[in-house]
Steps between C-alpha positions, in 0.01 A plus 500: 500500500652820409610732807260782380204273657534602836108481625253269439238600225744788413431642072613778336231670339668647189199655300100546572348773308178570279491661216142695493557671116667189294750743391797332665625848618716423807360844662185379445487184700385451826768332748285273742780414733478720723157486548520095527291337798444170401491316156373141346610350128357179400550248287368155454442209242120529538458884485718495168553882566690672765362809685523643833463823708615750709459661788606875556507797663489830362550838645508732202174457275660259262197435328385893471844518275446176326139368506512111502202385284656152424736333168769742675841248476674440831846359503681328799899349523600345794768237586612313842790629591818371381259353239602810241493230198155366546295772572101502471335744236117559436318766269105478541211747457330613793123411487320621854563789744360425825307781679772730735488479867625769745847379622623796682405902472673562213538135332250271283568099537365343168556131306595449171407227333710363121511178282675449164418692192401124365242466706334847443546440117332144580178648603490752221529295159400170362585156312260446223702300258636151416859306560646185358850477646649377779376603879808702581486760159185519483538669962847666348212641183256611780777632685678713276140626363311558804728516789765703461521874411717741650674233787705272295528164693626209397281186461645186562332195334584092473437362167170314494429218284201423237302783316245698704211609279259712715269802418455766764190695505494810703732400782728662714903471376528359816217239513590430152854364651328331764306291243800420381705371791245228479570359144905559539793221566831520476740339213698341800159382599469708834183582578242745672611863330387793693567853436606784717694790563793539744709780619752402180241407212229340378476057494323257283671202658333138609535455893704135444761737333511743783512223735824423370689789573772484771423657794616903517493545892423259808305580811475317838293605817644610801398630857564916502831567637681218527787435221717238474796742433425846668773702271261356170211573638362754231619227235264259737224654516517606178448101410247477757135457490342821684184391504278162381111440380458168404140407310297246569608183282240379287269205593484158347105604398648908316785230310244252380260809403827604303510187369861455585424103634288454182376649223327427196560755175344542174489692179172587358519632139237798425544455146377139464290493838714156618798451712824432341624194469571287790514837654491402864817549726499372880774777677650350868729700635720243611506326165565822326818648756847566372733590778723694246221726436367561857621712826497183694511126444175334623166635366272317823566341843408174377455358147093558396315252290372628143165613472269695305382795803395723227411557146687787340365586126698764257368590139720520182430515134737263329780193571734738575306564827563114555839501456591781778236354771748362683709829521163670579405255798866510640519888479109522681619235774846639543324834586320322775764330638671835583232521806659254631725729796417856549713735727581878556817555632677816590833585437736818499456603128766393237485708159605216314182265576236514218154297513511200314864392667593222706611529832576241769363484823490347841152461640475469869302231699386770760346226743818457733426118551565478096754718444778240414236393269605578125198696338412348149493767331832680595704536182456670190210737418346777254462851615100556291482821661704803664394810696826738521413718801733816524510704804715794537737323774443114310406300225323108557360263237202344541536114343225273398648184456357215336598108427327219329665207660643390836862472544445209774236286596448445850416130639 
């Protein structure tokens, strides 16, 4: 850790300013660090948008010089410190004032709230017209059309396999893409795609490719104040788990509603009013696990007979609807599967963490008669969301962590 980091949660806050006239006049913008109170950025795999807010306080009539009516561009650059290299940058458009409250005689408290120009162009034009190419140009099409203006951000995409041919009508950009994460699997035959946006671009990647990534940063839990090496103990606790919410796991009856113990699927064709084929598919997730494409290495506690819980039917038009079902059902289960472990954990924030990384972690057994007890799902997991919470005097992140198998099963 470099020897700039000498507090926990310290940041330097190198730029946070709107500009009110789009004229990108220095003079002209208006320099929120001062005024800073508290402020939130979010990103996540299901939002596929970041936004945020912030919380300020201002003492000389900031928005009598600059009305804020919304679509004004805010603009934030922060790093941890000694962390110059990776630092975090976001450009958004504000969208909501909130009402002003009295703070002192002379001072207005107000919130501010943003998200990213993608989303604001989202709800302001529509798809209304007809692919045939593969899943990932026809999001980088919709992407480069109706997603991206003035902020130039880089999409990243995985190449997807079979041709896509889907009309929109009257759709959102963004509802157009999530139609599409549906239909999309991977030439290395990963599957699940989702898209999102994280604090360094935008991802159309399958989940069983991001569950391959090597870990960027472990975490263990630890009782406040006690180190094992008091002269470390800001590189400690900057490892350390601040804080822990651990969801409820889901019940044998929410997995066989899932139909992760057994499910039957079929194809019914609209164009010929039959199904297709010997359409029928009968998904178990224990048949259907591959270790090398998971966070952990047993998908149940104990090995569940095949059956047919529930009857899942999808439409198509043609064969080649046949021929991807597989990568259709894998992709819809996969996503399920994810529910497996839910957490929120705390940490001191790094600037170099992005939503959709791996991390590892330690997960604590916090009954003292168990805690020699290895938890089973301790290992690797996927950060799906992130709040970054600044503070003048700190900065935390806000993990959700999810996995889709257990990394030990306990007798």
């Amino acid at each position: 850790m470099s020897s700039t980091y000498q507090n926990n949660g310290q940041y330097v806050l190198e730029e946070f300013i709107i500009d009110p006239t789009e004229n990108r006049d220095e003079r002209e913008f208006i320099n929120l660090i001062p005024l800073l109170i508290e402020c939130n950025i979010y990103e996540s795999i299901e939002d596929m948008t970041m936004s945020g807010s912030v919380s300020i306080i201002d003492a000389s009539a900031m928005d009598d010089i600059f009305p804020l009516d919304g679509n004004e561009r805010i603009s934030i650059r922060f790093h941890t410190a000694g962390n110059e290299s990776n630092p975090i940058e976001y450009e958004a458009l504000i969208y909501k004032i909130s009402p002003k409250h009295r703070v002192t005689e002379h001072s207005n408290g107000f919130t501010i709230y943003f998200s990213s120009e993608a989303s604001i162009l989202s709800t302001r034009s529509f798809v209304h017209s007809g692919f045939s190419d593969t899943t990932d140009r026809i999001v980088d099409n919709i992407y480069r059309q109706y997603l991206t203006r003035d902020i130039r951000k880089p999409l990243e995409t995985t190449s997807a396999r079979g041709i896509c041919n889907h009309t929109f009508g009257a759709i959102t950009p963004l509802e157009a893409i999530s139609v599409l994460e549906r239909y999309a699997s991977s030439t290395q035959g990963d599957a699940a795609y989702v898209f999102f946006e994280n604090n360094r671009s935008f991802v159309f990647k399958p989940l069983q490719e991001l569950y391959q990534q090597e870990p960027v940063a472990s975490y263990k839990y630890g009782l406040s104040g006690v180190y094992e090496n008091v002269d470390k103990k800001n590189e400690e606790a900057f490892e350390r788990i601040q804080g822990i919410k651990v969801k409820d796991e889901n019940s044998f009856s929410d997995k066989m509603m899932d139909g992760l113990y057994g499910s039957k699927h079929c194809v019914f064709d609209l164009v010929t009013k039959t199904f297709l084929g010997d359409s029928s598919v009968l998904y178990n997730k224990d048949e259907w696990f591959d270790e090398n494409r998971s966070l952990g290495k047993y998908p149940s506690r104990k090995k569940q007979e095949s059956r047919e819980d529930i009857i899942k039917l999808s439409y198509g038009s043609g064969p080649d609807d046949l021929i991807l079902q597989q990568d259709r059902i894998e992709s819809k289960m996969k996503r399920a599967e994810l529910d497996l472990f839910i957490a929120e954990i705390m940490v001191f924030g790094d600037s170099k963490i992005k939503c959709g990384d791996v991390i590892e972690g330690f997960i604590p057994n916090l009954n003292m008669d168990q805690k020699n007890i290895i938890n089973p799902f301790s290992g690797k997991f996927l950060i799906t969301s992130i709040c970054h919470n600044l503070v003048p005097s700190k900065y935390t992140q806000t993990f959700q962590i999810q996995k889709d198998a257990y990394e030990v099963i306990i007798p």
